[in-house]
Every structure is written in structure tokens, then in C-alpha cells.
C-alpha positions in Angstrom: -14.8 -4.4 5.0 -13.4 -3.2 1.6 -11.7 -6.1 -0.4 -9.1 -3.9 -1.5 -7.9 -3.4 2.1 -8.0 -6.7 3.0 -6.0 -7.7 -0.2 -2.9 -4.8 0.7 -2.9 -6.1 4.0 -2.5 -9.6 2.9 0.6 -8.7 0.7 2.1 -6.1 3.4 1.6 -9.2 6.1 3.1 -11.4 3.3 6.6 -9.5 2.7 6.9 -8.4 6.2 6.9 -12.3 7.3 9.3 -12.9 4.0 11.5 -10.7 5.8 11.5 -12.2 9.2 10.1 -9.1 10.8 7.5 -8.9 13.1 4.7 -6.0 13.6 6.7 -4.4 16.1 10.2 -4.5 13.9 7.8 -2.9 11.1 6.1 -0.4 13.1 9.1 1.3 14.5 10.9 1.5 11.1 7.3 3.2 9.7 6.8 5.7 12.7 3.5 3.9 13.8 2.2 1.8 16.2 2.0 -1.8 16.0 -1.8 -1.4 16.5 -2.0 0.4 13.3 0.2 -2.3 11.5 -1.8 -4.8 12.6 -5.0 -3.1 11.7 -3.5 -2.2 8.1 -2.8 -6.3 8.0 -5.9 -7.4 9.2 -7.7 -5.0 6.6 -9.3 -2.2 8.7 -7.7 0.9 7.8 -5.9 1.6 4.6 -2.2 3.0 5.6 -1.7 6.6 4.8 -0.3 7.4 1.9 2.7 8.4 3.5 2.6 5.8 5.8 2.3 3.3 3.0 5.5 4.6 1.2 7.5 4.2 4.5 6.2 0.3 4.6 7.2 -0.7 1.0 10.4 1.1 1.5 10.7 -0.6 4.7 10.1 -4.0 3.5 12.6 -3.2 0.5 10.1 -3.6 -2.4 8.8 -0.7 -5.0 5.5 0.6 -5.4 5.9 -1.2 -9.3 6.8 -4.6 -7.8 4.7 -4.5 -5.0 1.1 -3.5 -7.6 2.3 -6.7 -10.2 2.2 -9.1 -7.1 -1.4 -7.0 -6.5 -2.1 -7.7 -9.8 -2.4 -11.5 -9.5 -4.6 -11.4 -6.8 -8.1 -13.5 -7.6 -9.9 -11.7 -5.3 -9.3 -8.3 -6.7 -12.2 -6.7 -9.4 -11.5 -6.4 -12.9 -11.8 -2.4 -12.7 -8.6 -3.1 -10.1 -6.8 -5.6 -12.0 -7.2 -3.3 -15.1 -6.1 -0.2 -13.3 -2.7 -2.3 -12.3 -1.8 -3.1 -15.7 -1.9 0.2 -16.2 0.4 1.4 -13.6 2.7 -1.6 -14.1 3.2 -0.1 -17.8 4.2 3.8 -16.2 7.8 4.5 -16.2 9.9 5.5 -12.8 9.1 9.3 -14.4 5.5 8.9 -14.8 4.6 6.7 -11.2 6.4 9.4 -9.8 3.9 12.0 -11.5 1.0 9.9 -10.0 2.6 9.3 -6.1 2.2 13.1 -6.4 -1.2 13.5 -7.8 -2.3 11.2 -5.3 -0.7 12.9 -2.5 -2.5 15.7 -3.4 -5.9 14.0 -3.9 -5.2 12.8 -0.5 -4.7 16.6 1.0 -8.0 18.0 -0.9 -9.7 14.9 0.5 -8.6 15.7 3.9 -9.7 19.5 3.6 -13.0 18.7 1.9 -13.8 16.3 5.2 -13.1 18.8 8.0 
């Protein structure tokens, strides 16, 4: 299993419970099944981009606030912890620039596997 997945999990179980909400409360706000919440938690399966928009905004918390709480994760490499300081420095302007460059990464990626 990929660290990295294991680590967003961790933090998306972590403010979901901080909230009071279960899997289910979570899921239906999202548009997914609990299933998938649970195997986003547990570290299986990255959410979808998309997908993982609709949880942050769903659990109240920003993209910015969400990567400096990443960012003090021991498990996580330096290469990741770098790449947070990076994106905690980015203004509103500029993370919005790279949600859309990596919505797009994530459509090419898609085309390139079918």
C-alpha cells in the first residue's frame, strides 16, 4: 500500500470523527458510497480528485489547511514534506492555478490508460 494514501486517509478519518460524522453522513454529502469512504480511510484508493474536493469541502477545511496538517506528518518522505511547504506558500490565486493543472493531469492520465 502507498504511504501517501494511508497518510490522507488518516487525516480525512481524523476531521470526519472531529466532526461527529460518520462514513455514511460523509458519503452521502460526497456522492459516494460509504465503501469507497471507508476504502479512501483505510488507505486503498486515493479519492478522485473531484471526489477529494467534495470531502474537504464537506468536512469544512481548505485544501491549504488540510496540506500544513499533512505537512507534520512523520511518516510522510522528505520529497512530500518539501512539496507541502511549497504549496502551503501559493496564494488562493496560484492553488487555484494548480487544482486546475491537476485536474487536467488527471484527464490526460485517464485517456492515456484506456
Amino acid at each position: 500500500m502507498n504511504n501517501s494514501k494511508i497518510i490522507i486517509g488518516k487525516k480525512i478519518r481524523k476531521f470526519r470523527q472531529k466532526l461527529g460524522m460518520t462514513q455514511h453522513d460523509l458519503a452521502e454529502k460526497v456522492g459516494v458510497t460509504e465503501k469507497q469512504i471507508s476504502k479512501i480511510e483505510t488507505g486503498i484508493h486515493y479519492p478522485k480528485f473531484e471526489n477529494f474536493v467534495k470531502i474537504l469541502d464537506s468536512l469544512n477545511i481548505s485544501l491549504k489547511e488540510f496540506s500544513a496538517d499533512m505537512e507534520q506528518d512523520k511518516e510522510l518522505s522528505p520529497q512530500q514534506k518539501s512539496l507541502l511547504k511549497l504549496f502551503n506558500k501559493l496564494s488562493d490565486v496560484e492553488i487555484d492555478y494548480v487544482l486546475s493543472v491537476a485536474k487536467q493531469l488527471e484527464r490526460l492520465k485517464k485517456k492515456t490508460l484506456q
